[in-house]
N, C-alpha and C positions, 0 to 999 in steps of 0.2 A: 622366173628361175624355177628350175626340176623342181624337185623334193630333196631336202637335205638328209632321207631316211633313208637312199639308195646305201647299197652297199661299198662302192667305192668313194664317196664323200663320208659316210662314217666310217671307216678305215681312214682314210685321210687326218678326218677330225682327232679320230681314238691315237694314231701317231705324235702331233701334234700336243694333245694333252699330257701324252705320254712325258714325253720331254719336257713341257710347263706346268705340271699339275703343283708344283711347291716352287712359292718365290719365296724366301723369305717368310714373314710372317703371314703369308695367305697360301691356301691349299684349298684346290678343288677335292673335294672328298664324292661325289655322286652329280650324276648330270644325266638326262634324257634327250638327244635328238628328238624333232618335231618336225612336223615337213615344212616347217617357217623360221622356227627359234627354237632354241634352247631353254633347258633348263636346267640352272646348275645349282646346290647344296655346295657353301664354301663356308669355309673357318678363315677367319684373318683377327687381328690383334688389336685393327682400329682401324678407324676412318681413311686414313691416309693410306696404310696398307690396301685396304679395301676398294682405295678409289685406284691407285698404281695396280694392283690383279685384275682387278675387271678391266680394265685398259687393257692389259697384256692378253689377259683371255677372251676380249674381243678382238683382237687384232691374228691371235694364233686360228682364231675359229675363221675367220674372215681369210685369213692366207690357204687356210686348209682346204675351208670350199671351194674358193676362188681356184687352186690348184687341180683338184676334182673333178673341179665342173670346164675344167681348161679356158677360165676366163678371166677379166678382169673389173675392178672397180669395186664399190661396196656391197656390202653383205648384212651389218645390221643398220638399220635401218633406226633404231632408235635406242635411247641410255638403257640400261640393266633395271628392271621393278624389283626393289630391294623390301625383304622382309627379312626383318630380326626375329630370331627364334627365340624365345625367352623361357619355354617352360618345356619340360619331358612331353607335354601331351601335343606342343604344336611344334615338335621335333620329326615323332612320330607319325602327325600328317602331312607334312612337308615328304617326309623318306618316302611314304606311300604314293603319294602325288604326282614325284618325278621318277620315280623306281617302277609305278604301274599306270605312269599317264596313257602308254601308247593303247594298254586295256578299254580305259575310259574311254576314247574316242571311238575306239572300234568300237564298243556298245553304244556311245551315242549315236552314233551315224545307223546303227541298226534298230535304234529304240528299246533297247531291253539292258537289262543289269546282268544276265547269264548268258554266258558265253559256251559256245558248242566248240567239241575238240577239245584235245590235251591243253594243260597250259605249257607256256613257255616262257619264256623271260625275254623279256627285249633285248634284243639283239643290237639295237641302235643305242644303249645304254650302258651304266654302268653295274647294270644287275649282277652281272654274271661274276662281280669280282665283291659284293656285298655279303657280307657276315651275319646278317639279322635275318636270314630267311628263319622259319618255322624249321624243326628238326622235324629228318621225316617228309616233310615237301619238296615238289617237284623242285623249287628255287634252287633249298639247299644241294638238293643231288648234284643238279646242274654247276651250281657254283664251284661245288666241290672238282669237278671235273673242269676248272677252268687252267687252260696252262698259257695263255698268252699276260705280257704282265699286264699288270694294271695301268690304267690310265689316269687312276684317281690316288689321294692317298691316303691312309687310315686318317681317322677325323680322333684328334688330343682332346680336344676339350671335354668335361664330364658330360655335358648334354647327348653328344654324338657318342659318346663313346659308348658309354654306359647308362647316364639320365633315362633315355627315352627306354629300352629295351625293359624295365620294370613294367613297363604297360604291356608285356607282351611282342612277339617277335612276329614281324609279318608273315603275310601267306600271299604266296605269289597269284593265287586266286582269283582277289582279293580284285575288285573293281572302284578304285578312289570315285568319295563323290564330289 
């Protein structure tokens, strides 16, 4: 299979979420394309909830690229690795993670932590529609300039909302280790 990073499979994808980002008690709040899988940042209420959205958001993601890619059959290939966020500080690197994965790879694959050229924000992600950049940063500017809607949706609970942002508001820079 291509790379799920093209431009027109994440168009696809960001439609898609658009329309299912809130079932009920679960909400995709942040998510990263990857040129294999996904990564997504979700609130839901409990187990059950939890297990019924990942369902639906693997089947919406599955229909998306499958539509993209003008093909058919399956797409993931294996269940969701689920971590529970429990505290402001592993909120915080989670947000970083999937918000500045696409950075990370591009410096792995180069061997260095500093990256040449302006930054950007992923384009295959939900960066551009996220609230926690640094004021002042290339993110926020960017964000602020965002007019198509969002695909994600504000995150309720204190952790996401507020919790994490005491430790400091990210910088789109910023290379997750």
């Amino acid at each position: 299979m291509s790379s799920l990073r093209t431009r027109d499979v994440v168009r696809e994808i960001e439609g898609s979420f658009r329309r299912g980002a809130e079932r009920g008690e679960f909400r995709l709040v942040e998510y990263s394309v990857q040129g294999d899988h996904l990564h997504a940042i979700v609130e839901t209420e409990g187990p059950e909830s939890l297990g019924r959205g990942m369902r639906s958001l693997g089947a919406r993601f599955a229909r998306a690229v499958n539509r993209a890619l003008r093909r058919s059959g399956p797409v993931v290939r294996e269940r969701y690795h689920l971590v529970v966020l429990r505290t402001p500080t592993q909120v915080r690197n989670a947000l970083r993670y999937v918000l500045l994965n696409a950075r990370r790879h591009w410096a792995k694959r180069r061997g260095s932590k500093a990256l040449p050229g302006p930054v950007r924000l992923d384009p295959a992600s939900s960066a551009r529609w996220f609230t926690g950049w640094r004021s002042g940063s290339v993110g926020a500017a960017e964000a602020s300039r965002a007019v198509d809607a969002p695909a994600v949706r504000a995150p309720r609970t204190w952790l996401l909302a507020v919790g994490w942002r005491r430790l400091g508001l990210l910088d789109p820079g910023e290379v997750p280790g």
